[in-house]
matplotlib code that plots the C-alpha trace (Angstrom):
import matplotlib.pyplot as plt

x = [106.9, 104.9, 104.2, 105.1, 102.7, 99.7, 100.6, 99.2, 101.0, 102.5, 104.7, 106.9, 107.9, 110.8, 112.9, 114.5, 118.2, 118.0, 115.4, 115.3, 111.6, 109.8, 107.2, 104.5, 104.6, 101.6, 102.8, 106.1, 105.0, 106.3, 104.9, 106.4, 107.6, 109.0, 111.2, 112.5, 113.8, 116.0, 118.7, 120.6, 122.5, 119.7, 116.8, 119.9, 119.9, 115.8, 114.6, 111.0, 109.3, 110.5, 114.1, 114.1, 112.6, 114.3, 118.1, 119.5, 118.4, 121.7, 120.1, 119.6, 121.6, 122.4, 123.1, 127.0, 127.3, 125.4, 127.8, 130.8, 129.5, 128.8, 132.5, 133.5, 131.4, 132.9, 136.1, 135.0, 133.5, 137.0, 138.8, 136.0, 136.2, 139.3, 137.5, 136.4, 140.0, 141.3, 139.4, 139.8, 143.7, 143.7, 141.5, 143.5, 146.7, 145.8, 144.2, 148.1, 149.7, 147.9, 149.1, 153.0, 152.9, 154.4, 157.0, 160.7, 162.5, 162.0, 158.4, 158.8, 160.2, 157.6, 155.2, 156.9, 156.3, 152.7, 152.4, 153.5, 151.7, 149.1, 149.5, 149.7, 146.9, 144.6, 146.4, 144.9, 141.2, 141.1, 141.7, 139.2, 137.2, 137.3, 136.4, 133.0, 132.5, 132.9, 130.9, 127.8, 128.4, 128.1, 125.3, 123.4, 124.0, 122.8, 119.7, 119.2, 119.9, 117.6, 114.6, 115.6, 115.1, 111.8, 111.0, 111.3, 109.3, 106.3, 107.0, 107.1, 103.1, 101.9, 99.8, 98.5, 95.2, 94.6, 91.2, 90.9, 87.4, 86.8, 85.9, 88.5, 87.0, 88.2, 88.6, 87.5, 88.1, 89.5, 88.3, 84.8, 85.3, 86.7, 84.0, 81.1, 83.2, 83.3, 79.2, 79.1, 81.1, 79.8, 82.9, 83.5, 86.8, 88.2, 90.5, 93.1, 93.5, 94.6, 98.8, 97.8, 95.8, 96.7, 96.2, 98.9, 99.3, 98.7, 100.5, 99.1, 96.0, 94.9, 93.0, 95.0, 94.4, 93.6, 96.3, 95.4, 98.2, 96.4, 98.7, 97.7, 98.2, 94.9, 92.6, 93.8, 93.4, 89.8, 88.8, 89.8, 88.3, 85.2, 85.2, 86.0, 82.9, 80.5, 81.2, 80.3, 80.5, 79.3, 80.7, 77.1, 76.8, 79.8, 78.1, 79.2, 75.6, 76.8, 79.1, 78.2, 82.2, 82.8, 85.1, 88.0, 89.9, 93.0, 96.4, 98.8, 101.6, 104.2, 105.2, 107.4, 104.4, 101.8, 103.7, 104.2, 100.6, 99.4, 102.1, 100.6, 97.4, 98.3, 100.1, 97.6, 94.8, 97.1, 98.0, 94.1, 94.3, 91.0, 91.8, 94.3, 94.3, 96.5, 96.9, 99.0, 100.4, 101.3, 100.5, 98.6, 97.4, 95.0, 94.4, 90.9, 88.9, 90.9, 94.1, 97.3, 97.6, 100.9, 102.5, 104.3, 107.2, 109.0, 108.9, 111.0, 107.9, 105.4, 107.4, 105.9, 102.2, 101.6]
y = [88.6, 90.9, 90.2, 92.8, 92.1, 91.3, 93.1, 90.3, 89.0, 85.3, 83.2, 82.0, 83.0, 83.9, 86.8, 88.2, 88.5, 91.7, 93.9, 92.2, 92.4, 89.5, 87.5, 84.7, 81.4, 82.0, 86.0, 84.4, 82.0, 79.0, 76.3, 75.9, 72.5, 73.7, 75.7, 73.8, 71.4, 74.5, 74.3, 76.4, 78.0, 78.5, 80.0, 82.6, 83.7, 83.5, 86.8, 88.1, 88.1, 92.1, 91.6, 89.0, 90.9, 94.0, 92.0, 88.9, 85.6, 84.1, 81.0, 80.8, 78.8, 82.2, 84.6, 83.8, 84.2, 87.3, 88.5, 88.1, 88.7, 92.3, 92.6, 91.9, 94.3, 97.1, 96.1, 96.4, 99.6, 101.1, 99.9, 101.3, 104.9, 105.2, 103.9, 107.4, 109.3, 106.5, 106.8, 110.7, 109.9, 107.6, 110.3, 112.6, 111.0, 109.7, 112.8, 114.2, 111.8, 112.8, 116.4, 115.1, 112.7, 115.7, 116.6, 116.1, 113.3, 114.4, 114.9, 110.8, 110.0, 111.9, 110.1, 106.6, 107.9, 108.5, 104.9, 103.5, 105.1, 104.4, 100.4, 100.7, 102.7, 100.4, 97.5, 98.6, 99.6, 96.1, 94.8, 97.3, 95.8, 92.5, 94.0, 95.1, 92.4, 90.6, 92.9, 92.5, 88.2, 88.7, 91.2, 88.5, 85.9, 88.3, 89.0, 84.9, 84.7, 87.4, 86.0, 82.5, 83.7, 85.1, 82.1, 79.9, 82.7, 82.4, 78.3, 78.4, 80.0, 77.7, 76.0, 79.4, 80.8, 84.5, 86.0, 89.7, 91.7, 89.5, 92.2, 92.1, 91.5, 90.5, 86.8, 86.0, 82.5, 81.8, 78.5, 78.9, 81.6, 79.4, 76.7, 79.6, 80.7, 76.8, 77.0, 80.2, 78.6, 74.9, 73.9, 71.8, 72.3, 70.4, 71.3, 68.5, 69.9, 72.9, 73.0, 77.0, 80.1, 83.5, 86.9, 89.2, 92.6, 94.1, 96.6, 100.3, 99.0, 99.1, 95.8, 91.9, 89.6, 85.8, 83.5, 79.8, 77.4, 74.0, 70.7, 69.9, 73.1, 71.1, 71.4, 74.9, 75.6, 74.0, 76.4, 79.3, 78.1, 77.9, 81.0, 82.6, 80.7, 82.2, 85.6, 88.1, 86.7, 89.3, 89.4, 89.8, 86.4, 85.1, 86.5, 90.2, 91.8, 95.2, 94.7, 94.4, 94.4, 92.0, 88.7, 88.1, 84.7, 84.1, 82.9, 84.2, 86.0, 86.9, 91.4, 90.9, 88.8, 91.3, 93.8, 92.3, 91.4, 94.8, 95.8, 92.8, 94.3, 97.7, 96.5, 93.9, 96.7, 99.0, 96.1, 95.2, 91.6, 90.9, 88.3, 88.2, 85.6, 83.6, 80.1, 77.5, 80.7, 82.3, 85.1, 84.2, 86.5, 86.0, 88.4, 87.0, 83.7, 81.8, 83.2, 81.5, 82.2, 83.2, 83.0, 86.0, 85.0, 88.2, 92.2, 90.9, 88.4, 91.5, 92.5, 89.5, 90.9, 93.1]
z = [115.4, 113.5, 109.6, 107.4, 104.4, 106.8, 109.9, 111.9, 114.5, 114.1, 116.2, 113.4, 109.9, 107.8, 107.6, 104.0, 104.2, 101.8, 103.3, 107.0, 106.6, 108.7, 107.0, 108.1, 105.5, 103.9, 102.9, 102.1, 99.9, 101.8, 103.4, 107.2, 105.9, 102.7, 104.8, 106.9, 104.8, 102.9, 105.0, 107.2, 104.6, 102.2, 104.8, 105.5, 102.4, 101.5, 99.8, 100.1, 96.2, 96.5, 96.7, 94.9, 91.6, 92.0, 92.6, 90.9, 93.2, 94.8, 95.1, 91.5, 88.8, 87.2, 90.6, 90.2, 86.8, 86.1, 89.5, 87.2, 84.1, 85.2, 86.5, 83.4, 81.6, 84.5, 82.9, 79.3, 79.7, 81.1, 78.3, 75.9, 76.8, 74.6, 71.7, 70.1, 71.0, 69.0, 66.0, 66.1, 65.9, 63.1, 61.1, 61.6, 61.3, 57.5, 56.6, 57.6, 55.4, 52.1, 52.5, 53.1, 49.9, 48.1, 50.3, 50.1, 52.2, 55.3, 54.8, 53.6, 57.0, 59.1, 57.1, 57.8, 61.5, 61.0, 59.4, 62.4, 64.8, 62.2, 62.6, 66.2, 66.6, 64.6, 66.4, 69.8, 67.7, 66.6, 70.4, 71.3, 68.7, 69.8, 73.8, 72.1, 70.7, 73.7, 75.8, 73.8, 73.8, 77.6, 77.5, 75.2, 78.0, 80.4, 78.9, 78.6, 82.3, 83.5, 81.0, 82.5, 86.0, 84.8, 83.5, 86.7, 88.8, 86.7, 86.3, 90.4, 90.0, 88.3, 90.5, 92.0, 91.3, 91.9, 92.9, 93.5, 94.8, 97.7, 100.4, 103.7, 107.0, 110.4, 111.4, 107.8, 106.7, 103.4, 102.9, 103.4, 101.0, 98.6, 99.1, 98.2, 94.9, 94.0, 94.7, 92.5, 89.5, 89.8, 90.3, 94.1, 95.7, 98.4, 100.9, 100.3, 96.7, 98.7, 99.3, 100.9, 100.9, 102.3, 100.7, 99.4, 98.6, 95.4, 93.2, 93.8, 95.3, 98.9, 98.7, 98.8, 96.4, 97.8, 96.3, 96.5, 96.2, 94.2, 94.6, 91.1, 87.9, 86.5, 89.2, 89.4, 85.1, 85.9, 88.5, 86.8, 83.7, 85.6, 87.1, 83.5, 82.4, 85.0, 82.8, 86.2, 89.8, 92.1, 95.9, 97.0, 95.5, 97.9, 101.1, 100.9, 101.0, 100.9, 98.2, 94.5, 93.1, 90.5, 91.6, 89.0, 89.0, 87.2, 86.9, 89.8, 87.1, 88.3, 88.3, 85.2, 83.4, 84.6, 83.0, 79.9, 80.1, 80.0, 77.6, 75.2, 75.4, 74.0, 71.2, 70.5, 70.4, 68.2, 65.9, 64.9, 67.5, 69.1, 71.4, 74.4, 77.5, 79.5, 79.8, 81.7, 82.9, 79.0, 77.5, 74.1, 70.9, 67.8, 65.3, 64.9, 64.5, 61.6, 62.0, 64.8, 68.2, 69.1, 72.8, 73.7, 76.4, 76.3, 74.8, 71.8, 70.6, 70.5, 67.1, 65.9, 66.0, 62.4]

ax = plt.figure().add_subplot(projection="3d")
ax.plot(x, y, z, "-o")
ax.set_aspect("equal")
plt.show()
């Protein structure tokens, strides 16, 4: 089989239920034993990181219930459409009902009829009521879902390290590159501290990043606080003589975090914070050198930063 994030040809891998795209473990994400011991059922239904961001995750605790949930909102929003006709009605029935107060009796009558279409018709606003207010209860559990299923993407990257400028060649070997950037930084890494390494592809950028998979999120917060402590590492310093593009290490985020990453930094530089940076894999802000840091987990905490 052919890979379809490397293009190199393997002779096993996984293959996404969604797109039907065929992948090798180490583009997947996956150790070969790590799927294997998913199951029939669940390595038939394994999504690529694609499908799995851009449709709600079966597998997941929440996959079922956001399923219903959005029936139900289907079945809300029906119901809803006659929400605006109905307040038309009763606006125009009471504004009817002043003008008759003066009339004779059978003005009095016609205006006993217009009371109780009156109570019926604010019968059906107030079950129409209690629909919206339903429908935005459910959209409030949605929302918790979805930033849960965020949550445990980024939480599943927590041991990854991501290192982007290392130059592509053929037949390259990812461990010796690894063992030059842990000569660079002063910081020695062995390859039983190693669970993977492979590259993937990056957003809107030709060249892969190298992910490395630590067994331990402390070895890996140590290497990248290394590498953040060399300032500028150079890929000429790696072995790349023709190269002089800078090498960046940091935590492997996730597309939603990386996102609200760069959406963090524009407010923060709007809002007068000087300092932005992830850590154990979160987003933190401070205004300057005496005030708090705050962690932003989703768009709603950037209202926090004034």
């Amino acid at each position: 089989m052919i890979c379809s994030a490397c293009n190199v040809k393997c002779s096993d891998g996984v293959e996404c239920s969604s797109c039907k795209n065929k992948y090798d473990f180490s583009c997947a994400g996956i150790s070969e034993t790590g799927y294997r011991r998913l199951g029939a059922e669940r390595r038939a239904a394994w999504k690529c990181s694609s499908c799995r961001i851009s449709s709600p995750n079966p597998m997941s605790p929440g996959g079922e219930q956001m399923d219903a949930i959005l029936g139900k909102l289907n079945d809300m929003a029906l119901k809803l459409e006659c929400l605006p006709s109905l307040i038309s009605d009763v606006k125009g029935i009471k504004s009817n009902m002043e003008l008759l107060q003066s009339s004779n009796e059978e003005a009095i009558k016609k205006i006993q009829e217009f009371a109780s279409r009156v109570d019926a018709v604010e019968s059906r606003i107030a079950s129409v009521e209690m629909i919206a207010d339903t429908a935005s209860d459910t959209k409030a559990q949605m929302d918790i879902l979805l930033r849960n299923d965020i949550s445990r993407d980024q939480w599943s990257r927590m041991n990854n390290a991501e290192i982007k400028g290392i130059p592509f060649i053929k037949s390259e070997n990812l461990f010796s590159i690894l063992e030059k950037i842990g000569i660079a930084i002063n910081y020695k890494v062995d390859k039983s501290q190693i669970n993977y390494i492979s590259r993937i592809p990056t957003f809107n950028n030709k060249e892969k990043s190298v992910i490395v998979s630590f067994l331990n999120r402390y070895i890996k917060e140590d290497f990248v606080a290394a590498a953040r402590a060399k300032k500028s590492l150079l890929a000429s310093a790696l072995g790349f003589a023709d190269s002089n593009q800078r090498v960046f290490v940091n935590d492997h985020l996730s597309p939603e975090y990386k996102k609200l990453l760069t959406k963090t930094k524009s407010v923060a530089k709007e809002k007068g914070f000087q300092y932005v940076w992830v850590k154990f894999s979160k987003i933190h802000v401070r205004k300057n050198d005496t005030s708090h840091v705050l962690t932003i987990n989703s768009p709603q905490d950037l209202l926090k930063l004034k």
